[in-house]
C-alpha positions in Angstrom: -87.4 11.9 48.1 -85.3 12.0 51.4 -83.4 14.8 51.7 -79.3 13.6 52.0 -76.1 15.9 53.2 -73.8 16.5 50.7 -71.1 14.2 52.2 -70.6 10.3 52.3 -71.7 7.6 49.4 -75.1 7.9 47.8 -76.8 5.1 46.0 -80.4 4.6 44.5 -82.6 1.9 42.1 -85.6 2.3 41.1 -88.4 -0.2 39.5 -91.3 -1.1 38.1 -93.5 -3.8 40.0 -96.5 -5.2 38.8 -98.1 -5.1 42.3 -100.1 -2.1 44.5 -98.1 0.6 46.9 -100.0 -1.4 49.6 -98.3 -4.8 48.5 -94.9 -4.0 48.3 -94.8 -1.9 51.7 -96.4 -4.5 53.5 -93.4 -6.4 52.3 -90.7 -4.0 53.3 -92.1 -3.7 56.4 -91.8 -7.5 57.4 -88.5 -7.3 58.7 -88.8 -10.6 60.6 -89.3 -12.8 57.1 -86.0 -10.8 55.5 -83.9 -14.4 56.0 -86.1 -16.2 53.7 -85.3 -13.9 50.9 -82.7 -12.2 51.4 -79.7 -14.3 51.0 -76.9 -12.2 52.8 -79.7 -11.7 55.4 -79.4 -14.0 58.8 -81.6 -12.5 61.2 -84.2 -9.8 60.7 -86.1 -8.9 64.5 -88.7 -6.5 65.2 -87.3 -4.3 68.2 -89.8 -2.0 69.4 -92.6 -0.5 67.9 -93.7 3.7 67.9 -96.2 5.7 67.0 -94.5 6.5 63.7 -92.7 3.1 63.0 -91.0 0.9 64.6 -87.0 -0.1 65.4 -85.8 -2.9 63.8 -82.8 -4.8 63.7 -80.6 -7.0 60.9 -78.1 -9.3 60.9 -76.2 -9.9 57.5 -72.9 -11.6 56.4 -70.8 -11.2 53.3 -68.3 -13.7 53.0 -66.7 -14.5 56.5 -67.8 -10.9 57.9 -70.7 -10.8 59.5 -72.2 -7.8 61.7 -75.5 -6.0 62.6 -77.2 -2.9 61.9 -80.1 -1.5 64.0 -82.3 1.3 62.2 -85.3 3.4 63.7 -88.1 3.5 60.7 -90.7 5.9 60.0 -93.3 5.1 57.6 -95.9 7.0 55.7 -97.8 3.8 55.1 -98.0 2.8 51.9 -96.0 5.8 50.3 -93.0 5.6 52.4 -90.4 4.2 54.4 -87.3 6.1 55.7 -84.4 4.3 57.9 -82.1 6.2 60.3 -79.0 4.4 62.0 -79.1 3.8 65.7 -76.5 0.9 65.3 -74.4 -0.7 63.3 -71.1 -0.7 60.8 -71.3 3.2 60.2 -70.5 6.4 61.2 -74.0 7.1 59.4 -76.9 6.0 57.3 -80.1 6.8 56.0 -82.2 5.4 54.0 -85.7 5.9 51.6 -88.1 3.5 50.2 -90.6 5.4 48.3 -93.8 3.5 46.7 -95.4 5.3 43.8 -98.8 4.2 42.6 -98.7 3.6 38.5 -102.2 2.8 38.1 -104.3 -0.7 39.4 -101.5 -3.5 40.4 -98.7 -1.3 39.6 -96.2 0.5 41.5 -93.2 2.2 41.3 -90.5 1.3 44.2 -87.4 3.2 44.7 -84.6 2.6 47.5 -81.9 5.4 48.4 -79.1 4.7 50.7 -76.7 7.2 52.2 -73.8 5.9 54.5 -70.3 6.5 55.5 -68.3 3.7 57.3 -67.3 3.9 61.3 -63.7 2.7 60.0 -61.3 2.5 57.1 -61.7 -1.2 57.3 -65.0 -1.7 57.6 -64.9 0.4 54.3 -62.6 -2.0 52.8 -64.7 -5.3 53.3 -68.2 -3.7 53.0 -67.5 -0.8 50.2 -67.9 -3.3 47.1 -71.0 -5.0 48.2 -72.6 -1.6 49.3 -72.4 -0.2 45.8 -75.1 -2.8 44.7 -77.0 -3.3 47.7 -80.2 -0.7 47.0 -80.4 -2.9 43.3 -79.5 -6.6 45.4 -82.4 -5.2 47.8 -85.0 -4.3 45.3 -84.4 -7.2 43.5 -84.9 -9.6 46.3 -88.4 -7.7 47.5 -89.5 -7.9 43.7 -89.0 -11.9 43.8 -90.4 -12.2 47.1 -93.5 -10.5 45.9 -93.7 -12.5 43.4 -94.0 -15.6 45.3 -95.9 -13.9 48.2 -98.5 -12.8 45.6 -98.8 -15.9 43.4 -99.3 -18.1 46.0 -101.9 -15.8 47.2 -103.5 -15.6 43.6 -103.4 -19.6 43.7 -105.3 -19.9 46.6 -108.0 -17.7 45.6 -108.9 -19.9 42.4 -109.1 -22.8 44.7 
C-alpha cells in the first residue's frame, strides 16, 4: 500500500472482481476511454508518456462545477498504479490502485485517495462527492470490465 502523511482526507474501497490483475490494469490504465464509463468524467487524455508511466489528464463535472486534474502515474504493471498531482483542484493528492491476484480470473482491486483542497470553496462543492469517489470509481471500472470482457468472451464463441 502507498505510504500517506498523516495530514489531509483519506479514503479507500476495496473489491473483488472476477477478472485477472492483467484485465483490470489494462483498464485503469486507459485513460482516454474514462468518458464512456465514467459518468462525471468528460475528457480523459493521455499527456505524455515515461519510462515508468505516463502523465495523464481528466476533465470531470459535478453538477454546474466543472474543473481538471492532471496526475503523473507510475505503474508496476499489473500490480500497481500510483497517481501524484501535478494539477488540478488541490493543494495535494495521491493516489493507489493496487491489483491483487486471487487465483485464475480473480483479482482483488483496491483504490486509496489522499487529498486536501487548494481552497475553502473548492472544499465546499467537491468535499461530499470526494467521500465516495474511490467506491463511485471502482464501481464504474468493475462494470466496464464487465462489458469489456463479455463482449470479448462473445466474440470468441463466434
Amino acid at each position: 500500500m502507498h505510504p500517506f502523511s498523516s495530514s489531509g482526507t483519506t479514503y479507500s474501497h476495496t473489491s473483488i472482481v472476477d477478472l485477472s490483475c492483467e484485465d483490470m490494469f489494462h483498464i485503469v490504465n486507459d485513460v482516454e476511454s474514462y468518458p464512456e464509463f465514467i459518468s462525471f468524467c468528460n475528457a480523459g487524455r493521455l499527456d505524455q508518456m515515461h519510462a515508468d508511466g505516463y502523465t495523464a489528464s481528466i476533465e470531470f463535472h459535478i453538477g454546474k462545477f466543472s474543473k481538471h486534474i492532471t496526475t503523473r502515474n507510475f505503474v508496476l504493471p499489473y500490480s500497481s498504479v500510483s497517481m501524484k498531482l501535478v494539477s488540478g483542484p488541490f493543494k495535494r493528492m495521491n493516489g493507489t490502485w493496487t491489483f491483487s491476484e486471487l487465483g485464475k480470473n480473480k483479482c482483488q482491486v483496491n483504490l486509496e485517495v489522499e487529498y486536501e483542497f487548494s481552497n475553502r470553496a473548492t472544499a465546499l462543492a467537491l468535499g461530499p462527492f470526494t467521500k465516495t469517489l474511490p467506491k463511485v470509481m471502482l464501481e464504474s471500472f468493475k462494470s466496464e470490465a464487465r462489458r469489456r470482457y463479455k463482449n470479448q468472451q462473445l466474440a470468441n464463441r463466434n
